[in-house]
Structure formats: structure tokens, C-alpha cells
TIBA-402876 format. One record per residue (C-alpha): residue number from 1; residue in three letters; x, y, z negated. Coordinates in steps of 0.02 Angstrom, whole numbers, m for minus. Example, Ala and Ser with C-alpha at 12.3 -4.5 7.8 and 13.67 -1.06 7.14 Angstrom:
(pt 1,'Ala',(615,m225,m390))
(pt 2,'Ser',(684,m53,m357))
END
This chain:
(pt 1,'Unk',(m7176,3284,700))
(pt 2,'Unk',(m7154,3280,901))
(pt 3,'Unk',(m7084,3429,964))
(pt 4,'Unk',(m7206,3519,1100))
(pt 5,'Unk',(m7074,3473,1245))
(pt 6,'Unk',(m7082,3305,1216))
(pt 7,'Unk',(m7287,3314,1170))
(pt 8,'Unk',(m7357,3278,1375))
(pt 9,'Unk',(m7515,3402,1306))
(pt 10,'Unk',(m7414,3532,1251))
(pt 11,'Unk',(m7271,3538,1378))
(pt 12,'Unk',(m7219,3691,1398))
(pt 13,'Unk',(m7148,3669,1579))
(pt 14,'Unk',(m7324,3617,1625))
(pt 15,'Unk',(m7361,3754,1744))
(pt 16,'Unk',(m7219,3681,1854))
(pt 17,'Unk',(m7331,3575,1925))
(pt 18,'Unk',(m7419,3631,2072))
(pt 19,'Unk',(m7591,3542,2002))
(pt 20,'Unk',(m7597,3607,1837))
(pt 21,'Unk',(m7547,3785,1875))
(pt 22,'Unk',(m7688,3777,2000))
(pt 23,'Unk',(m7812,3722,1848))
(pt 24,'Unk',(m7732,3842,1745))
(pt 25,'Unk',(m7759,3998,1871))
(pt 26,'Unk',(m7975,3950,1884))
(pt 27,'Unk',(m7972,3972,1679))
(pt 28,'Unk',(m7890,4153,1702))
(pt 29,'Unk',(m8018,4199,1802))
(pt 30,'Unk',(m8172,4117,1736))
(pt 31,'Unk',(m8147,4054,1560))
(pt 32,'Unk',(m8134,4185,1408))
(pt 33,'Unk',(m8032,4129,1259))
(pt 34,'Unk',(m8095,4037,1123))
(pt 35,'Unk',(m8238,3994,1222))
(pt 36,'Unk',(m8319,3803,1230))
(pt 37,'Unk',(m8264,3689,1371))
(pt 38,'Unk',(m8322,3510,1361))
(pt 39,'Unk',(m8274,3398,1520))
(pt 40,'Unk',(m8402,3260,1591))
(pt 41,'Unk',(m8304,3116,1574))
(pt 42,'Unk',(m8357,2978,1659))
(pt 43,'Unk',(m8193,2872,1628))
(pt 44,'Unk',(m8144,2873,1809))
(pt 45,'Unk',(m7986,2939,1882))
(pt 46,'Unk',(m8050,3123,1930))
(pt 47,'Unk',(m8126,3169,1756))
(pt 48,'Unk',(m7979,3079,1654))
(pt 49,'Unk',(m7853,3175,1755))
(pt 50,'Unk',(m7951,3346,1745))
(pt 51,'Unk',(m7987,3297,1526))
(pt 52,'Unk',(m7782,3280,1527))
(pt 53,'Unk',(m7726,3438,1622))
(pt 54,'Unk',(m7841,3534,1503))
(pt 55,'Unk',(m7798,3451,1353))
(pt 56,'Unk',(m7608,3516,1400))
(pt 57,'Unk',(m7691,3711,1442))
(pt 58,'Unk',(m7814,3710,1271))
(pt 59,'Unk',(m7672,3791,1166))
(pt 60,'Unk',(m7637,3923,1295))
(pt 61,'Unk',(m7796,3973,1351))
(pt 62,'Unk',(m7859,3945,1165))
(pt 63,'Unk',(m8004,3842,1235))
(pt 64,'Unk',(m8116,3739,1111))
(pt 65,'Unk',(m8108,3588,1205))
(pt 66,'Unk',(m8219,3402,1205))
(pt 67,'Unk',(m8295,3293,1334))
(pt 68,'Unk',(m8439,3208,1367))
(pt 69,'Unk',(m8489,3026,1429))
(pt 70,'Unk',(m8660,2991,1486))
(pt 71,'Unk',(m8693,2811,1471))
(pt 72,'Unk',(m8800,2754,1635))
(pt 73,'Unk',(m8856,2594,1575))
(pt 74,'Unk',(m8822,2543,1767))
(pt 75,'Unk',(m8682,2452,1762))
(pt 76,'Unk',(m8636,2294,1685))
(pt 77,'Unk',(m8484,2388,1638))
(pt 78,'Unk',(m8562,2541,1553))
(pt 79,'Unk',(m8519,2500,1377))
(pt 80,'Unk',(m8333,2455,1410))
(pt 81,'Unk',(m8338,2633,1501))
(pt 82,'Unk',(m8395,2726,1352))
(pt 83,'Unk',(m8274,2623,1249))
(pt 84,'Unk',(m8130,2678,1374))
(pt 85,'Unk',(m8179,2850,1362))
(pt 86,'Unk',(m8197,2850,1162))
(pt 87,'Unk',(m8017,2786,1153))
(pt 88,'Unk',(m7942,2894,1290))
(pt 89,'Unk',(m8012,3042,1167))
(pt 90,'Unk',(m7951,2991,1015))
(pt 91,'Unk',(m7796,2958,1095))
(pt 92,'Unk',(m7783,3159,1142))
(pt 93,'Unk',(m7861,3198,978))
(pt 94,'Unk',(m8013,3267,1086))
(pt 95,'Unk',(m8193,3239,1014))
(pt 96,'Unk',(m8309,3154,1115))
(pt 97,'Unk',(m8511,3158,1123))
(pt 98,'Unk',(m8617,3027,1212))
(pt 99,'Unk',(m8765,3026,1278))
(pt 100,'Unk',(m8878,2887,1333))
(pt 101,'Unk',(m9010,2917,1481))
(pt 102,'Unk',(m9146,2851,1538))
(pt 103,'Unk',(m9140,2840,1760))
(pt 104,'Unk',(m9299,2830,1833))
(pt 105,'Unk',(m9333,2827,2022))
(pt 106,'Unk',(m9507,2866,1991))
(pt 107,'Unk',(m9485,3035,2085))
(pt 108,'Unk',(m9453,2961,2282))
(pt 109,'Unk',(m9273,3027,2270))
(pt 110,'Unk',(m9167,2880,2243))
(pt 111,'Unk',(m9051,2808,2122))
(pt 112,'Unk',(m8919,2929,2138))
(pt 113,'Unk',(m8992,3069,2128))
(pt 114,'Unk',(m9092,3019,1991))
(pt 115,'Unk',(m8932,2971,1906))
(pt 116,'Unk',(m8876,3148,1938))
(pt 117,'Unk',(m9033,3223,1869))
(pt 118,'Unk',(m9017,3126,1720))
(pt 119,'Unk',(m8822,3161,1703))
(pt 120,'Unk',(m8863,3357,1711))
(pt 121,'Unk',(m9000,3356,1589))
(pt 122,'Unk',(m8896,3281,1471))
(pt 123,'Unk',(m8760,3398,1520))
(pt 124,'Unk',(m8883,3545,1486))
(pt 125,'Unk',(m8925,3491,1326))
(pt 126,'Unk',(m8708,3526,1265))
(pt 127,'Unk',(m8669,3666,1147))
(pt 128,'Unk',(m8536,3719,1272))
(pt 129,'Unk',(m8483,3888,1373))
(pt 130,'Unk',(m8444,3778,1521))
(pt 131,'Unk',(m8458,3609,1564))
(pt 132,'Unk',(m8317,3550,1655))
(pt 133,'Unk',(m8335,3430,1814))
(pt 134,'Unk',(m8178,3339,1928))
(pt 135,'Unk',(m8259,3359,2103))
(pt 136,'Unk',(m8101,3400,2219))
(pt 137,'Unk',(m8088,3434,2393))
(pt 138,'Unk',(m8136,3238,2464))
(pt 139,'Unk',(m8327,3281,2361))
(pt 140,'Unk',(m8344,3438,2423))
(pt 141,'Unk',(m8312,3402,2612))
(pt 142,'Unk',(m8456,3214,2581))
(pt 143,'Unk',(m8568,3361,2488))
(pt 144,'Unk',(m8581,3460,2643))
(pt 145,'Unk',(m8621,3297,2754))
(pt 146,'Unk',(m8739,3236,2633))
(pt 147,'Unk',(m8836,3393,2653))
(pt 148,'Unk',(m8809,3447,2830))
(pt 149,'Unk',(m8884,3256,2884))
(pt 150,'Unk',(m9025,3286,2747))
(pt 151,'Unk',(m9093,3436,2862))
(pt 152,'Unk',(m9034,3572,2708))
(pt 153,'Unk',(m8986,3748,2755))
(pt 154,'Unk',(m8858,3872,2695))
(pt 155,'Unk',(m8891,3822,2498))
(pt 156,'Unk',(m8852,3647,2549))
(pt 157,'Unk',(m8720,3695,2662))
(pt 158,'Unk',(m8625,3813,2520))
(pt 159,'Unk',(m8606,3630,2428))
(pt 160,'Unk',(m8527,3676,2267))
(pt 161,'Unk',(m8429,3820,2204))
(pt 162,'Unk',(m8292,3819,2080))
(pt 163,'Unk',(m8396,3914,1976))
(pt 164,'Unk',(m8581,3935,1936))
(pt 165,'Unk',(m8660,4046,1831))
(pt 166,'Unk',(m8823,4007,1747))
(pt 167,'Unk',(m8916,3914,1627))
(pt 168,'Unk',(m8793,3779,1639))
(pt 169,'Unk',(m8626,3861,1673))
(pt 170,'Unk',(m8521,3736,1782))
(pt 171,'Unk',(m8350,3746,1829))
(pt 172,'Unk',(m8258,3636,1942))
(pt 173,'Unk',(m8056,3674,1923))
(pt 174,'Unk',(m8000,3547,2053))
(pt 175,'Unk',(m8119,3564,2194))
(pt 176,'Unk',(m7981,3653,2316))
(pt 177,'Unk',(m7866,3485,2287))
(pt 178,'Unk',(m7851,3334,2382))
(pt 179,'Unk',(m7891,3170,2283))
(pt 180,'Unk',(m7722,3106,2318))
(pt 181,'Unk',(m7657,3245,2222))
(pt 182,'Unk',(m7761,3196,2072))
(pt 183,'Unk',(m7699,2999,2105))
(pt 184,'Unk',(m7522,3054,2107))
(pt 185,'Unk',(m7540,3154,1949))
(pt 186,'Unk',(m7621,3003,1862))
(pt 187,'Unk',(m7488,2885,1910))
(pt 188,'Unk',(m7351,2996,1857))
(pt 189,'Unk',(m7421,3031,1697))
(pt 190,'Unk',(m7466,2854,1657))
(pt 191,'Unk',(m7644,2866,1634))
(pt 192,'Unk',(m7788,2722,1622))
(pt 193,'Unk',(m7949,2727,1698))
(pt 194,'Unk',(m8088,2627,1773))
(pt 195,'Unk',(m8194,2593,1932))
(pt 196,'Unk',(m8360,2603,1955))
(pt 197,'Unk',(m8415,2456,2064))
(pt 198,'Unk',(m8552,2552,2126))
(pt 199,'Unk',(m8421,2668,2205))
(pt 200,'Unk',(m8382,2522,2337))
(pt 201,'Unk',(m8583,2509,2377))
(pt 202,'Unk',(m8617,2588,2566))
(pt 203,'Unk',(m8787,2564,2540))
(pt 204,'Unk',(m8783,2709,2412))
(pt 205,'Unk',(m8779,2854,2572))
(pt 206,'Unk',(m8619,2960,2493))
(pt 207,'Unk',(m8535,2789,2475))
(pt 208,'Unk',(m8552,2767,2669))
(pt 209,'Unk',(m8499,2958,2700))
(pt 210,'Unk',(m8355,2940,2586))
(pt 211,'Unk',(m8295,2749,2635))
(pt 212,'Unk',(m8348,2755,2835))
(pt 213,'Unk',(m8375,2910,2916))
(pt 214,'Unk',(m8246,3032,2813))
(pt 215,'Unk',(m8103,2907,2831))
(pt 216,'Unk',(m8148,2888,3036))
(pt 217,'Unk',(m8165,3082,3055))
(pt 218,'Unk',(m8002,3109,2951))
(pt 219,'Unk',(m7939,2988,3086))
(pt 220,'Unk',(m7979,3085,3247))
(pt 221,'Unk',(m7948,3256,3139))
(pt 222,'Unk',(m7837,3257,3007))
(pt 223,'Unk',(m7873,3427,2953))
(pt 224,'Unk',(m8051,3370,2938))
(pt 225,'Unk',(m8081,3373,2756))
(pt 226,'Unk',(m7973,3533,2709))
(pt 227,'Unk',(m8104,3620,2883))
(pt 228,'Unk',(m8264,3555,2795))
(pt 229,'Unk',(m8194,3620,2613))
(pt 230,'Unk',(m8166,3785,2693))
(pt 231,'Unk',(m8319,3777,2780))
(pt 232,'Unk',(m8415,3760,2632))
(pt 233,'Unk',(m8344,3912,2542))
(pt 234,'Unk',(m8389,4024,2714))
(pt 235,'Unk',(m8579,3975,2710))
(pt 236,'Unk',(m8569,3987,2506))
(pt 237,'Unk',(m8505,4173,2541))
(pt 238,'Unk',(m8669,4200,2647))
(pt 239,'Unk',(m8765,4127,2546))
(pt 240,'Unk',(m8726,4245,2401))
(pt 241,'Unk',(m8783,4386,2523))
(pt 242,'Unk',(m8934,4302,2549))
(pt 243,'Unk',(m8966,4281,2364))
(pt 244,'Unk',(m8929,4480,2380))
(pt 245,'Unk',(m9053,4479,2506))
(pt 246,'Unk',(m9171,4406,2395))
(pt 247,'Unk',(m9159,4514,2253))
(pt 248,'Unk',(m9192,4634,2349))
(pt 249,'Unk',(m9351,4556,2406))
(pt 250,'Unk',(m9400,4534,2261))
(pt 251,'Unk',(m9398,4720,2190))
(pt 252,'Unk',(m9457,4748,2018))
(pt 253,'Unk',(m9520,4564,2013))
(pt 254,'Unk',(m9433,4454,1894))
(pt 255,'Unk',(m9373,4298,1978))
(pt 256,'Unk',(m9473,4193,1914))
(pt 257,'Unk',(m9653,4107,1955))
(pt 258,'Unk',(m9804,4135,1968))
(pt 259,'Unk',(m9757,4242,2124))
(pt 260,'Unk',(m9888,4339,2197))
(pt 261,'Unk',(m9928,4290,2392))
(pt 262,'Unk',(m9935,4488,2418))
(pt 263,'Unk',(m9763,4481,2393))
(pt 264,'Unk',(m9712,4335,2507))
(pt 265,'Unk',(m9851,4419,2664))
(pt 266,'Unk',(m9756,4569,2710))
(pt 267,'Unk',(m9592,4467,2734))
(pt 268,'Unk',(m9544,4382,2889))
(pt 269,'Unk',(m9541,4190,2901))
(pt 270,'Unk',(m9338,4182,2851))
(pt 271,'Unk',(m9347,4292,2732))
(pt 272,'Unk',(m9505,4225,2652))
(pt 273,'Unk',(m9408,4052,2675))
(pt 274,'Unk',(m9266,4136,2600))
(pt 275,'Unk',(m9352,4207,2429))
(pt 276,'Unk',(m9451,4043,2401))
(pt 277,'Unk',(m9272,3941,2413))
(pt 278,'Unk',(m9190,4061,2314))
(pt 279,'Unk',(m9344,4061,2161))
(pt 280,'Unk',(m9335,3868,2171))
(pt 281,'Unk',(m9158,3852,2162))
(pt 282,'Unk',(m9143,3971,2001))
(pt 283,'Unk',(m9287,3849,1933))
(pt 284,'Unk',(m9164,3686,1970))
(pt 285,'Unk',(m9275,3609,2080))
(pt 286,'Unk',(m9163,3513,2223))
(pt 287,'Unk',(m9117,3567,2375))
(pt 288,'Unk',(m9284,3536,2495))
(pt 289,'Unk',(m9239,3516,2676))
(pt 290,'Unk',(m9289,3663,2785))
(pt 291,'Unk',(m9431,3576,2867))
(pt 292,'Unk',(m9522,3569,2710))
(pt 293,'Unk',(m9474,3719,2652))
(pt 294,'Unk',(m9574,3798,2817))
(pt 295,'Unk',(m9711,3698,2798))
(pt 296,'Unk',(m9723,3747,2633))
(pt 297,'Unk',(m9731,3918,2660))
(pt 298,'Unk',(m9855,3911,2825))
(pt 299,'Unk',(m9967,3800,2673))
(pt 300,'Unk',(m9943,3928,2537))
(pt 301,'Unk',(m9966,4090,2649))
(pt 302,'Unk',(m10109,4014,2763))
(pt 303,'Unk',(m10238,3933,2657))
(pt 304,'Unk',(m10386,4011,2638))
(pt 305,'Unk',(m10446,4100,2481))
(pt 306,'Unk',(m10547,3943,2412))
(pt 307,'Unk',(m10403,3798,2428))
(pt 308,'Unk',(m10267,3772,2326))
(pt 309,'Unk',(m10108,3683,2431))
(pt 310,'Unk',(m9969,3596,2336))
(pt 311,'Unk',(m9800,3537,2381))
(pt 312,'Unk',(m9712,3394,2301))
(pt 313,'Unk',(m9525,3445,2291))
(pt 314,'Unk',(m9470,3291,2191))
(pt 315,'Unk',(m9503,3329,2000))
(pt 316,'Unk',(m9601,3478,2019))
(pt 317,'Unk',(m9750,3546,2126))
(pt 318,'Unk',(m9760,3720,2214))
(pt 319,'Unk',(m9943,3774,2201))
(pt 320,'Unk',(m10054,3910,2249))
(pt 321,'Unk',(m10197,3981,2136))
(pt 322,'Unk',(m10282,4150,2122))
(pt 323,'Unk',(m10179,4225,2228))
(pt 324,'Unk',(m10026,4172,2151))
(pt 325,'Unk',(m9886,4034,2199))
(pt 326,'Unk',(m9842,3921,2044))
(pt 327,'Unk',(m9739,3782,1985))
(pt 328,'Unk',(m9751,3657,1894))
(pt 329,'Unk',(m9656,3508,1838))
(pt 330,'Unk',(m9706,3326,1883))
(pt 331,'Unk',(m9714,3195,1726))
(pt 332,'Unk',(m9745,3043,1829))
(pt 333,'Unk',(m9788,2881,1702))
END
């Protein structure tokens, strides 16, 4: 039998490095012991590295550790993927689940995020405490683009945290690291992964953010990405006070719909803007631009007592009836 200091998953000098003692500080904080972490996996060099730094942390943090490959169908490539990730895991002694989705545009939103949608559902569906996810720094700084140029406010602008709390509990251990860091660590530690083709597609609009305009602002700022990063976790701070805000708004009333339009009337525009993004948020419907979110309201709050308005927000539909604002999810055939 291997001793542990020659085991690379159980080395015990493993917090030496900068990159794992970082991981290994986020599952202080958020992860209780013995509790369920299963990685998404998608085979490529963020989630293998991330699925091998915790694989060397399960035995001290005493975390019930798997992963978790959902197979696309997109790609040419898929089932070598899955096949990549199934031997990766059994190579770590790790168990793996898959999970095969359906993507359908059907929605308006376009392929990627209804590859997203699917990839989450499926996520949601795990018998897991947390669901682990690679992004690092590089995603977090195209994640605040993406959503800035989409017209979203302050929810779009927080991006992602490197934890959230809720039905799906998500954490993200290597979101304050540079993807170099990640390639480094990979390299060093001989690992194998693949490449999504799709990954080199500008049509796909994060592709062009993350192949065009990151590298040319990086350029002209080098501290570009790290600013952006930080940026996000300012405007993530205020929007927890908002969500405060909210609550507060809301009073006895569960956050949850139908909502009353007695409720929404007193409020000023923002903060009726404010409740109605916060309700639709806790519901996972995606972030809607702040446009429509107005125009929304002015619908919901202006219509007279005999018509019924309704807003398409991709899969679901915010409706008023009797005095009430509901919603609904979309089937489309």
C-alpha cells in the first residue's frame, strides 16, 4: 500500500500550494463535515483541476465527494467526453453520475443559455449539499460583460459569488484565481483533459468576450480582469442590501407569488423594480434586462381592473389576475 506522501490525493504537504490552500480555506468557511460535495465535471481543464484539488482535501475536510457529467449531445465529441470523465473518476476512486439532457432553444434565449438551463436542472436534480463548479477569475470578469452589454442591473452586475445559498447550493472555490493558475497546476500535476470546440466559436457571444474583447482590454489594462473580479464582488455586496431591502418590502409576505398589486402600489418605481427582481430571481427565472423589467412593472401596476398583462421572461410568464401578480412556467411544444 502507497504511503499518503507519495499518494498526490492524500499529500500531506498539499496546503503548500498557494491554489489548494486557497480551495481549502472556501470549505472552512462554507462546507460542514461529512457533508455531500459532487463537482460538475465537464472534462475540461477548470473542473478536472478543481475534481483533483478536492479529491486531495476529501480526507481532511471529511467531505463525501463525486462528480457529475452532463452529456450535451452537442458535440461530436460528447461521448469521448463522458468516457474521459468516467476514467478520470475511477482513476481517483471518485464515483461519477451522468446525466443526459435534452437542449432546446424553443425559449428565444439561445443555445448557451439553454445549455446552461439544461446543465442546472440536471444539477438540481443531485443528492448533494453543494454542487461544486470551476468558474475562476477569467469567468467571472466575461460574466459581468455579458450582463452589463445585456442591459442587466446590479443582480447581473454581482455575476457570481463563491457561494450561494438556496435550493441549489453552489459553490465556486476557484473564482478569486486566475486561469493560468489553474493551467499551471494541471501541468504540474500531470493531468489530462479535453477541449470543447465550441469554446473556439465567437459566434457564441461569451466566446467573443472571452477570445476578443478580454484579451484586447487585458492589453491596454493589465489589471483589467482582477478590477472587473473585484468589481463584481462590490455590486454583489449591494446587492445583498438590496435583497435586505426587499425583505423588508415585503413584510409578513412570504416571498413567493401570487403577490398582491397592493403590495407593489405603495412602493416607488426602484423599489417596486427591486422586489419584483428579487421574487423572480428566488423563483430561478433569468436575469431580465432592466428595460423589461420597467415595462413590466408600468404593465402589471397600470392595467386596468378588466385586463390581464403578461410578460414573457424566457420559460416563464409574469401575469396579473384578480388583483394579484402570478407566474407561471412556459412548456413550449
Amino acid at each position: 500500500m502507497a504511503s499518503s506522501r507519495n499518494n498526490p490525493c492524500t499529500d500531506g504537504s498539499a496546503l503548500a500550494e498557494p491554489i489548494v490552500a486557497a480551495v481549502a480555506a472556501i470549505l472552512l468557511r462554507q462546507v460542514g463535515a461529512g457533508q455531500a460535495v459532487v463537482v460538475g465535471l465537464s472534462g475540461g481543464v477548470d473542473s478536472v483541476v478543481l475534481l483533483h484539488i478536492l479529491k486531495r482535501l476529501s480526507a481532511r475536510h471529511h467531505l463525501l465527494l463525486s462528480a457529475c457529467h452532463v452529456h450535451h449531445g452537442l458535440s461530436p465529441n460528447a461521448d469521448a467526453w463522458q468516457q474521459h470523465c468516467a476514467a478520470l473518476c475511477a482513476g481517483l476512486a471518485l464515483p461519477l453520475s451522468v446525466h443526459q439532457v435534452v437542449v432546446s432553444d424553443s425559449g428565444g434565449e439561445g443555445l448557451e443559455a439553454a445549455a446552461r438551463r439544461a446543465r442546472y436542472q440536471a444539477f438540481s436534480e443531485l443528492n448533494a449539499d453543494w454542487v461544486a463548479l470551476a468558474h475562476h477569475r477569467g469567468d467571472q470578469a466575461e460574466t459581468l460583460l455579458f450582463n452589463l452589454l445585456r442591459g442587466t442591473g446590479l443582480r447581473g452586475a454581482a455575476a457570481m459569488q463563491v457561494a450561494r445559498r438556496g435550493a441549489l447550493n453552489l459553490l465556486r472555490p476557484l473564482l478569486d484565481l486566475p486561469r493560468s493558475e489553474l493551467v499551471a497546476y494541471a501541468e504540474h500535476h500531470h493531468l489530462q483533459w479535453i477541449e470543447d470546440e465550441s469554446n473556439t466559436d465567437t459566434r457564441f457571444s461569451r466566446n467573443h468576450l472571452r477570445l476578443e474583447t478580454l484579451p484586447a482590454l487585458q492589453q491596454r489594462f493589465p489589471a483589467g480582469e482582477a478590477n472587473l473580479a473585484a468589481a463584481a464582488r462590490r455590486f454583489g455586496e449591494a446587492l445583498a442590501l438590496l435583497d435586505d431591502l426587499a425583505g423588508l418590502d415585503l413584510g409578513d409576505c412570504a416571498p413567493e407569488f401570487p403577490l398582491s398589486v397592493s403590495l407593489l402600489m405603495p412602493l416607488s418605481e426602484p423599489r417596486g423594480r427591486n422586489l419584483l427582481r428579487f421574487l423572480l430571481a428566488a423563483h430561478g427565472v433569468g436575469i431580465p434586462s432592466e428595460e423589461r423589467l420597467s415595462e413590466a412593472l408600468r404593465q402589471l401596476l397600470g392595467a386596468r381592473v378588466d385586463r390581464h398583462p403578461s410578460i414573457r421572461f424566457g420559460h416563464h410568464t409574469l401575469y396579473r389576475e384578480r388583483g394579484q401578480i402570478k407566474l407561471r412556467e412556459v412548456f413550449d411544444s
